[in-house]
C-alpha positions as CSV (number, residue, x, y, z in Angstrom):
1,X,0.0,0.0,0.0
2,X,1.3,3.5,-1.1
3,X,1.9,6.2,0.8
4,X,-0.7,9.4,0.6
5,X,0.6,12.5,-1.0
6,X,0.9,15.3,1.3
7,X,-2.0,17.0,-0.1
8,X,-4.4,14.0,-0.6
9,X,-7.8,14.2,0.6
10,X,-8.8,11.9,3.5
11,X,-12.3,11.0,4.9
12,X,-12.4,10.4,8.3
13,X,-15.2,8.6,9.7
14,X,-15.6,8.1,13.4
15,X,-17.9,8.9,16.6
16,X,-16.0,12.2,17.3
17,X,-13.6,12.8,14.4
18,X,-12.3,16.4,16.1
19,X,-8.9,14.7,17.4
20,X,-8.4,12.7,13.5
21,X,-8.8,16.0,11.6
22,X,-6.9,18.3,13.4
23,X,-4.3,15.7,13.2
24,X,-4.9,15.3,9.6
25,X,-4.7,18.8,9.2
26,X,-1.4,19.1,10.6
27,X,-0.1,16.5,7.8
28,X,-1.3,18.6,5.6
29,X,-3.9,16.3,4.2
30,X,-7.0,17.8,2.6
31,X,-9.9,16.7,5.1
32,X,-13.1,15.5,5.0
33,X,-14.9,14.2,7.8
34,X,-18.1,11.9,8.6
35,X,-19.2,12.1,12.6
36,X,-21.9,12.4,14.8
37,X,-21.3,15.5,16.9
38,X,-20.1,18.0,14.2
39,X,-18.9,20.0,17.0
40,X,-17.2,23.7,15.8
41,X,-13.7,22.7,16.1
42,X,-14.2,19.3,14.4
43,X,-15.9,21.3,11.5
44,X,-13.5,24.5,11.6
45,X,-10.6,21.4,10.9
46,X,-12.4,19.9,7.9
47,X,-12.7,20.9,4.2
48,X,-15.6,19.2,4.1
49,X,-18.3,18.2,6.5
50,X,-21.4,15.9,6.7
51,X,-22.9,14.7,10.1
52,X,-23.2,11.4,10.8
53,X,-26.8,10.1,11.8
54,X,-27.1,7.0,14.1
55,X,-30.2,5.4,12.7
56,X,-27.8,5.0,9.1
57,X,-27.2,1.8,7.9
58,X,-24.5,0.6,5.8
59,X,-25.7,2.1,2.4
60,X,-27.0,5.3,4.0
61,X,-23.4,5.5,5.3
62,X,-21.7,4.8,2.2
63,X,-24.2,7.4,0.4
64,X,-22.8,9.7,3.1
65,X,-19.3,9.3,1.8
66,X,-19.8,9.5,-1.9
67,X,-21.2,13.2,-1.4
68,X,-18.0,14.2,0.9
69,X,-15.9,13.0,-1.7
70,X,-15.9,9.8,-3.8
71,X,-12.1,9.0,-4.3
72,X,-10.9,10.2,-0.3
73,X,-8.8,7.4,1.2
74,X,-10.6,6.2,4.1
75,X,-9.5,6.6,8.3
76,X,-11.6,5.3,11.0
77,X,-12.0,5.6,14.7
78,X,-14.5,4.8,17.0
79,X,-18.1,4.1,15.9
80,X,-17.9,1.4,13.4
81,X,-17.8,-1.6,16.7
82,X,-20.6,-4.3,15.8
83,X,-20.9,-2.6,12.6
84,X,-18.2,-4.6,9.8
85,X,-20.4,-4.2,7.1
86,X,-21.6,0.1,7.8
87,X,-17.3,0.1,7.2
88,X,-17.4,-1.9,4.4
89,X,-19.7,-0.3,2.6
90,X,-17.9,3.1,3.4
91,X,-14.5,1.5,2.2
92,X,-15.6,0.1,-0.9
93,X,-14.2,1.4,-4.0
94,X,-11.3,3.4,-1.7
95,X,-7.9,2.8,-0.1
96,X,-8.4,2.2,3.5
97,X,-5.8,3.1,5.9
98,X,-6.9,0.8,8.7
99,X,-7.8,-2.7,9.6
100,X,-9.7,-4.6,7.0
101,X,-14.0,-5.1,8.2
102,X,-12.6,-8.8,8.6
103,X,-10.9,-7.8,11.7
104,X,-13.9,-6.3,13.5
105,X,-16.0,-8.9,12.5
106,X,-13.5,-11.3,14.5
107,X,-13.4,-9.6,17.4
108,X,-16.9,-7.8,17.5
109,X,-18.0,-11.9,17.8
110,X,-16.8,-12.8,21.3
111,X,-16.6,-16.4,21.7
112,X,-14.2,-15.9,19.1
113,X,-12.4,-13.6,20.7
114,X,-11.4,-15.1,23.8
115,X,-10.7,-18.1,21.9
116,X,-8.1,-16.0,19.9
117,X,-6.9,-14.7,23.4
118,X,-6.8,-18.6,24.7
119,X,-4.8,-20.0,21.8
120,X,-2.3,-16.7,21.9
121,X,-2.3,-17.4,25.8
122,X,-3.3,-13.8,27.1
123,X,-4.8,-13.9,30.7
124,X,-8.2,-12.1,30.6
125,X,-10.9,-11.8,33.4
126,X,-12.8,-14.9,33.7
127,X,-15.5,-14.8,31.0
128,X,-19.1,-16.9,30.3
129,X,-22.0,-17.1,27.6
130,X,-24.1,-18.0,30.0
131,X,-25.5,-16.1,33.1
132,X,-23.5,-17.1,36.2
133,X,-25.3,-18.9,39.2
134,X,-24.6,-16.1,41.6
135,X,-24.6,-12.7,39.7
136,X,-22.3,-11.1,42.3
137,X,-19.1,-9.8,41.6
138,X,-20.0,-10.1,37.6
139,X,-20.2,-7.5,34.7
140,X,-22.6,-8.0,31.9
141,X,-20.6,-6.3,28.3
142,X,-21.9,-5.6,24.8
143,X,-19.0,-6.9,22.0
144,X,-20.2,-4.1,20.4
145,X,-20.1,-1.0,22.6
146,X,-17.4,1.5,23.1
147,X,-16.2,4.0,26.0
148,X,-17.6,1.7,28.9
149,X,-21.7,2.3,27.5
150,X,-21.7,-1.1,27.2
151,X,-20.7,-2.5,30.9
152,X,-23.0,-2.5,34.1
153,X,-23.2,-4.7,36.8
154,X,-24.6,-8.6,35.8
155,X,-28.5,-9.1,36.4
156,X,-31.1,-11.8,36.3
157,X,-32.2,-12.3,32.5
158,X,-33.3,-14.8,30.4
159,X,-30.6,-16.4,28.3
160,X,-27.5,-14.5,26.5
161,X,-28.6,-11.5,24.1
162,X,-26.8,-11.7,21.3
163,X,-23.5,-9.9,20.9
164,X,-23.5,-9.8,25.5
165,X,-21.3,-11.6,27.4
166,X,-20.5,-11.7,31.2
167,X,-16.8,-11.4,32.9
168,X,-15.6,-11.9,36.3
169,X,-15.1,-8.1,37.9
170,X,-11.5,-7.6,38.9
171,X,-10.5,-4.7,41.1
172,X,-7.4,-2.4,40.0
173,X,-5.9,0.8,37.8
174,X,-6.8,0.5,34.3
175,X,-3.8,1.0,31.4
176,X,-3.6,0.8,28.2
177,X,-1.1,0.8,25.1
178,X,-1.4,2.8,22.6
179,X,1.0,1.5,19.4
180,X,1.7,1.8,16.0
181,X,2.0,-1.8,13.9
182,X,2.4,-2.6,10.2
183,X,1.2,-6.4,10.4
184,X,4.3,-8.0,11.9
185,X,5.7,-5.7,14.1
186,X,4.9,-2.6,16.5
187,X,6.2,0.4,18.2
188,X,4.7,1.8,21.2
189,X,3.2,5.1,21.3
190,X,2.5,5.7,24.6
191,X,1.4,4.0,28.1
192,X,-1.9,5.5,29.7
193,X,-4.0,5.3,33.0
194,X,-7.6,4.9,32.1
195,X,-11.0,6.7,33.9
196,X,-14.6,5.4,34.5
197,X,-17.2,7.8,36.1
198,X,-21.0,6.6,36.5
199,X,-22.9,8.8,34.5
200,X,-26.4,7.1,35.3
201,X,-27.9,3.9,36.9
202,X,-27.6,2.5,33.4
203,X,-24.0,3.5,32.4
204,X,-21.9,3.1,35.6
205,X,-18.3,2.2,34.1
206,X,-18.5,5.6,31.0
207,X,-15.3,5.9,30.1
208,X,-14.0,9.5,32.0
209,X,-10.8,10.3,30.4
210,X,-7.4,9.1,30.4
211,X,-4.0,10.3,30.8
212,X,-0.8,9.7,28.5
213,X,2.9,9.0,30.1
214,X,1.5,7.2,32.8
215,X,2.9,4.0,32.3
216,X,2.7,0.8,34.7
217,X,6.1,-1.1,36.3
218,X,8.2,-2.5,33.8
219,X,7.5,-5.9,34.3
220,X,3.6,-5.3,34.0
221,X,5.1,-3.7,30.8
222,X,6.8,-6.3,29.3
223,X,3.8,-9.0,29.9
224,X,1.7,-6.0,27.4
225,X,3.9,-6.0,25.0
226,X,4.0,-9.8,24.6
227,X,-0.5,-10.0,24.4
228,X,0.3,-6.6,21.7
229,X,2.9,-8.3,19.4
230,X,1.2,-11.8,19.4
231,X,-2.2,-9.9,18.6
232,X,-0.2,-8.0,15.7
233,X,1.3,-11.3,14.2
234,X,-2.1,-13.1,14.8
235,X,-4.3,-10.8,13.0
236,X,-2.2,-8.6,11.0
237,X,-3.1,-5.4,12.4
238,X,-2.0,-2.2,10.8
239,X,-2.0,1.8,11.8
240,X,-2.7,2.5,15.1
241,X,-4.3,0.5,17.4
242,X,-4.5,-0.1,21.6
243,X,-5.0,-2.4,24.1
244,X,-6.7,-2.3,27.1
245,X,-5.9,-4.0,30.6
246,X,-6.5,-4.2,34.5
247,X,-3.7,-4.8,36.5
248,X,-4.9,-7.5,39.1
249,X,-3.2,-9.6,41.4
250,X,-0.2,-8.2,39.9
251,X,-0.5,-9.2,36.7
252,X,-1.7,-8.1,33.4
253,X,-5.1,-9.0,32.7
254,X,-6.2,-8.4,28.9
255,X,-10.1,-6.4,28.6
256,X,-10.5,-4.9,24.9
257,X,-8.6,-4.6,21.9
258,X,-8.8,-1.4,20.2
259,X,-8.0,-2.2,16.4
260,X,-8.3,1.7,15.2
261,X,-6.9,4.9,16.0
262,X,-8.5,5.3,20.0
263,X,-8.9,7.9,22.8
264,X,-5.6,8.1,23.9
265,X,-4.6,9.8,20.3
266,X,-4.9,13.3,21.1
267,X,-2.2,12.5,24.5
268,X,0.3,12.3,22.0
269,X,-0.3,14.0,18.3
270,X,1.6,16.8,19.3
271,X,4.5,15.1,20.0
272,X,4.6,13.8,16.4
273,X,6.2,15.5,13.6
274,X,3.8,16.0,11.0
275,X,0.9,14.4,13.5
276,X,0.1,11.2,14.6
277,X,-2.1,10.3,11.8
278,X,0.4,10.5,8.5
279,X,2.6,8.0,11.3
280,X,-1.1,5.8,11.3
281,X,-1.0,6.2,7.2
282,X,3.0,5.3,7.4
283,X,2.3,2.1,9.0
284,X,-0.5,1.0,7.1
285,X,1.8,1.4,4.1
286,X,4.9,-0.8,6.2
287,X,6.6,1.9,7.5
288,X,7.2,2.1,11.3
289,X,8.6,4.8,13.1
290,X,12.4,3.9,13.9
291,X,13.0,1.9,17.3
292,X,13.3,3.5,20.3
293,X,12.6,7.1,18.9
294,X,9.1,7.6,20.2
295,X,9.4,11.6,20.4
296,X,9.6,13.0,24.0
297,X,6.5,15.3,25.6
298,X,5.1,16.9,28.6
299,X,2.1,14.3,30.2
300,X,-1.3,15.1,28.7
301,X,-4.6,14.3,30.1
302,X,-8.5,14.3,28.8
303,X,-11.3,14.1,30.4
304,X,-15.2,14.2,29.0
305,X,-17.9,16.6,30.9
306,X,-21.1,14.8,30.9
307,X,-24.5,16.6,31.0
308,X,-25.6,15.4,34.3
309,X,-29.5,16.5,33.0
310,X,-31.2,17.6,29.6
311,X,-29.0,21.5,28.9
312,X,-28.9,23.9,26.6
313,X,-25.5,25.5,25.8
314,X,-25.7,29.7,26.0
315,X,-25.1,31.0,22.5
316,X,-22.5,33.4,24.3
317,X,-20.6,30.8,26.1
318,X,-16.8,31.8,26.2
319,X,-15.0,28.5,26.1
320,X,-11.9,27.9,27.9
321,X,-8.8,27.5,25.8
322,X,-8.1,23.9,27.5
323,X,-11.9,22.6,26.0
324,X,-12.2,20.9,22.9
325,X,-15.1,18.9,20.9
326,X,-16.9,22.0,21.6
327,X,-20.7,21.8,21.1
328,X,-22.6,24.6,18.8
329,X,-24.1,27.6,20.7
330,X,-27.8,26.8,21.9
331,X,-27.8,23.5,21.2
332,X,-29.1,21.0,23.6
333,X,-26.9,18.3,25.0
334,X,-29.4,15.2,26.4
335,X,-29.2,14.1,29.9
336,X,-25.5,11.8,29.7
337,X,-24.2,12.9,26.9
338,X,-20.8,14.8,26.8
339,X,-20.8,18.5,26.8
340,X,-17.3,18.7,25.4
341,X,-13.7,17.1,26.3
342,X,-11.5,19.1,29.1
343,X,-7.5,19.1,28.2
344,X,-4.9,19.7,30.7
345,X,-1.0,19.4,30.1
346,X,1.9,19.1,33.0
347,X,5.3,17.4,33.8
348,X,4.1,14.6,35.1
349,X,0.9,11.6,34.4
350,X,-0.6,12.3,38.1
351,X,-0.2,16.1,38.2
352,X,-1.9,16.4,34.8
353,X,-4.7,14.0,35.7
354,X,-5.4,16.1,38.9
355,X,-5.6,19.5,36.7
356,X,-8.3,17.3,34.4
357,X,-10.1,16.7,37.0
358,X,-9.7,20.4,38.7
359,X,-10.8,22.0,35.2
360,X,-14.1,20.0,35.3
361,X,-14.9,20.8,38.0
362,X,-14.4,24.5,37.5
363,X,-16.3,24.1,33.6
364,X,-19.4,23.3,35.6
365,X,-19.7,26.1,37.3
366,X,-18.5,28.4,34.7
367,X,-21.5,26.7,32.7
368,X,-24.2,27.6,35.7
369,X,-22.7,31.0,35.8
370,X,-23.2,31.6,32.3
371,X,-26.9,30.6,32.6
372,X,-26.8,26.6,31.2
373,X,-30.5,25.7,31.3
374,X,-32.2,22.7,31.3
375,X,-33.4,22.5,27.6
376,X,-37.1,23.2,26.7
């Protein structure tokens, strides 16, 4: 697979595409972008825009992409989990710098997933198809969510819906490895520490934020890097992708793999000559960064501000420079959604996870100052 030309158009597809095009922009790539926000600084970073509606289906989708641009090279991120066939509609007739819809239809199927993780011999939390005789101590997860609105606590039901599964609840910090792989081999991007926050009585493990440079002891490291590389070798992955783990009983206990550019992205694009996503094109196309030269940076973190009820944002809200995936002024965010993404930057993982958590703290009063209303 080629590399893209530094001017050549990409469409990026994804949940929240804001972090993608800025990135892209900073290739110099033209950009076009397919989300479901179309918040102001995802849209000021894109050429071209069209937003992203969740009832489409795969050939809505693909119609979608046609108008943006017919010939764009596609990128994806988050959004296309449990739905292989919505990306390969989107993909077809286009270069895709990414994992093939194969790949997420493996692992959005999850008996076959932890059979993977079993013949690779990655230690996972214990995991059944069918509901366990005592519920306690036992999440119930959906293959095909993403950022923890899939997880809550196991409950008497009938059977196993399809695409659910249940897994033994372990208690400790939460990492993951973001990386950088062109099918055989990888190179780490970064090491994070991982957030949950409980949002509602339905959503009690929504992903909170995370913080880059924050990584675990170096043996817990190595054990990573061993699930990462056989994962890589077993599946072929390409571009950027992450893993996911709880560090239990002191060892490293695998939960998700990530097989697309994730959350942690924006910790790190800075760093990146060029931006991290011509490095996510690069190693599509077989070309890794060189060993041992990830580029040096402060400690980043990000953290989402949920709507706690039903709010309308004040046309004449001042943002603060350290917000991002701004919202449009007077629109109304539902009860648990996110209002926007709080940045914070410092010289080390725990001090800048501290000033995340300060700034959302002071956004939500800045936001009842300013008059946020509960939305008519």
């Amino acid at each position: 697979m080629g590399c893209a030309t530094d001017n050549a158009p990409l469409l990026l597809a994804a949940t929240s595409a804001r972090a993608l095009a800025q990135s892209a922009r900073r290739g110099g790539f033209a950009v076009r972008v397919l989300d479901r926000f179309g918040d102001l600084d995802t849209r000021a970073a894109a050429d071209g825009f069209a937003l992203w509606p969740e009832t489409a289906g795969a050939v809505a989708l693909a119609r979608l992409g046609r108008a943006l641009d017919p010939a764009a090279a596609l990128v994806y991120g988050a959004g296309f989990e449990g739905a292989a066939e919505s990306l390969r509609a989107l993909a077809a007739g286009r270069r895709l710098y990414g994992n093939a819809p194969e790949v997420l239809e493996r692992l959005g199927e999850p008996r076959a997933l932890f059979e993977l993780f079993a013949l690779l011999r990655i230690p996972h939390p214990e995991v059944r198809f069918r509901p366990p005789r005592r519920l306690d101590g036992w999440l119930c997860k959906d293959a095909g969510g993403c950022g923890g609105m899939g997880v809550g606590p196991a409950r008497v039901q009938a059977g196993c819906p399809a695409g659910r599964y249940w897994q033994r609840r372990l208690n400790g910090p939460v990492h993951s490895l973001l990386f950088l792989a062109d099918g055989e081999r990888l190179q780490v991007v970064g090491w994070n520490r991982l957030d949950a926050c409980r949002i509602d009585h339905g959503h009690p493990y929504a992903y909170a934020g995370a913080c880059g440079r924050a990584a675990p002891p170096a043996h817990l490291r190595g054990a990573a890097l061993r699930h990462a590389r056989r994962l890589v070798r077993a599946l072929g992955l390409v571009g950027l992708n992450g893993i996911d783990f709880i560090v239990a009983g002191a060892r490293v206990r695998l939960l998700e793999l990530n097989p697309r550019p994730g959350a942690s992205f924006a910790l790190y694009d800075a760093d990146w000559p060029g931006g991290l996503l011509r490095a996510h094109v690069g190693a599509c196309g077989g070309r890794l960064p060189v060993a041992g030269r990830t580029p040096p940076g402060p400690a980043r973190a990000q953290r989402v501000l949920y709507a706690a009820v039903e709010t309308r944002i004040p046309p004449d809200f001042h943002w603060p420079e350290w917000c991002a995936d701004l919202p449009r002024p007077g629109s109304a965010v539902a009860a648990g959604e996110p209002v926007c993404s709080v940045l914070a930057e410092a010289p080390t993982a725990g001090a800048a996870r501290h000033q995340g958590a300060r700034r959302v703290a002071r956004l939500r009063r800045l936001l009842g100052h300013a008059g946020c209303r509960r939305a008519a």
